[in-house]
C-alpha positions as CSV (number, residue, x, y, z in Angstrom):
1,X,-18.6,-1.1,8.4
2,X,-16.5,-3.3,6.1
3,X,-17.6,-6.8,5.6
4,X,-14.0,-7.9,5.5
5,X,-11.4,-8.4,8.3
6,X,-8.3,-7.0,7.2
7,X,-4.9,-8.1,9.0
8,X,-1.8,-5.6,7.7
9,X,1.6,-6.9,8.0
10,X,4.1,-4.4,9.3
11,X,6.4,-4.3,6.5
12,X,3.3,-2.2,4.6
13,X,3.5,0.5,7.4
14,X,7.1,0.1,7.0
15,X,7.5,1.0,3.1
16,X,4.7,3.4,3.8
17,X,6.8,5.5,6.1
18,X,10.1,4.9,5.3
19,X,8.9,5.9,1.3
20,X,7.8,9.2,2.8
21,X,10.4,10.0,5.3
22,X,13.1,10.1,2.6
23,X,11.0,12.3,0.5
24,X,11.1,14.7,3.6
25,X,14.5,14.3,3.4
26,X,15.2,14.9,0.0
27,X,12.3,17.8,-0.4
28,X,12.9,19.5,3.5
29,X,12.5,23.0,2.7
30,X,9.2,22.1,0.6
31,X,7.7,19.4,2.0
32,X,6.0,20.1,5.2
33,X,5.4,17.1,8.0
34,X,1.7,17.9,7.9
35,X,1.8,17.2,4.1
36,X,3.4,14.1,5.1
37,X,1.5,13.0,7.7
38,X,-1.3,13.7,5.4
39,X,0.1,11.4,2.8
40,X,0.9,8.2,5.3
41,X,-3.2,8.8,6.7
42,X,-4.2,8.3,3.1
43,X,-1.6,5.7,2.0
44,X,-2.9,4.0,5.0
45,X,-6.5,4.0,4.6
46,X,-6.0,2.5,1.5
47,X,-5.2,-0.5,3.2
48,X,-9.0,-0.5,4.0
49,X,-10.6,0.1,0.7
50,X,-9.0,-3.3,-0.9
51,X,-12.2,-5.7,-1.7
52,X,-14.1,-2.9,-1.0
53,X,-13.3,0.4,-3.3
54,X,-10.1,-0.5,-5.0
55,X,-10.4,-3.4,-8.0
56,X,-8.4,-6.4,-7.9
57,X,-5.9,-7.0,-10.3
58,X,-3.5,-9.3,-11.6
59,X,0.0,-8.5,-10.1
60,X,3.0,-6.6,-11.8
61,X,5.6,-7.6,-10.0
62,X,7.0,-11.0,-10.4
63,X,8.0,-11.2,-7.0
64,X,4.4,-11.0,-6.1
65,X,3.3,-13.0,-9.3
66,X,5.0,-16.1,-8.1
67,X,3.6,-16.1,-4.8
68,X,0.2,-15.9,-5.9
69,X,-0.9,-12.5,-4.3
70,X,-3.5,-10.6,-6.0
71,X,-2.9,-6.3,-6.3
72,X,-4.8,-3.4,-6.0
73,X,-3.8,0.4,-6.7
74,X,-4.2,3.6,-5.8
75,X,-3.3,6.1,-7.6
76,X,0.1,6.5,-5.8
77,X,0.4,2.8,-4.1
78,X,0.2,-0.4,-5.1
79,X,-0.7,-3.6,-2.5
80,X,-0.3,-6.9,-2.5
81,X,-2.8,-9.3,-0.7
82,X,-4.5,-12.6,-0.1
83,X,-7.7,-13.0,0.2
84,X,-9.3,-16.0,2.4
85,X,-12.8,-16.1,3.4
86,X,-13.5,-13.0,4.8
87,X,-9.8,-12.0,5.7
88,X,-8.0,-9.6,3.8
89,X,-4.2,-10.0,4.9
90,X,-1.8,-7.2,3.1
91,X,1.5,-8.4,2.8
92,X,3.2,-5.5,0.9
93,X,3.1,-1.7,-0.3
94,X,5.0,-0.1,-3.5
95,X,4.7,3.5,-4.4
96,X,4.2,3.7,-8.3
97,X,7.9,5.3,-8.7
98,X,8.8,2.0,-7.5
99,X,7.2,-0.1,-9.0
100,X,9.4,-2.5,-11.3
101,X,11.2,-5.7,-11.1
């Protein structure tokens, strides 16, 4: 049990999936949905390991720099997130591929 509340905004889910469905797209006749669903599940439960697995870190973007969000990583997504007493609140997901200004 985490010692954090953690409060995911649905744009996160949204990059999440919408990242993923276009590489189903764009790989169909490779990339099976169970591989997909597979990456989502671990993309997701990411989300969960912020303040509590994954380091914090100084953002990248500037778009997130300037709004004063702290970042972790995976080794595939990035997250931006506040942190406020015990509240973790995610406010956005980048895939690495992505990740520039």
């Amino acid at each position: 049990m985490s010692k954090y509340n953690y409060l995911v905004l649905p744009q996160c889910y949204e990059a999440i999936f919408t990242f993923y469905y276009h590489v189903a797209l764009k790989y169909r006749h490779t990339y099976s949905e169970d591989l997909m669903q597979q990456n989502i599940d671990d993309a997701v439960d990411a989300f969960y390991r912020i303040e509590n697995g994954l380091l914090r870190r100084d953002p990248i973007l500037s778009r997130w720099q300037k709004k004063g969000y702290f970042m972790a990583n995976t080794d595939k997504w990035y997250y931006a997130y506040t942190f406020d007493g015990d509240t973790v609140t995610v406010v956005d997901a980048c895939h690495a591929q992505n990740m520039r200004d």
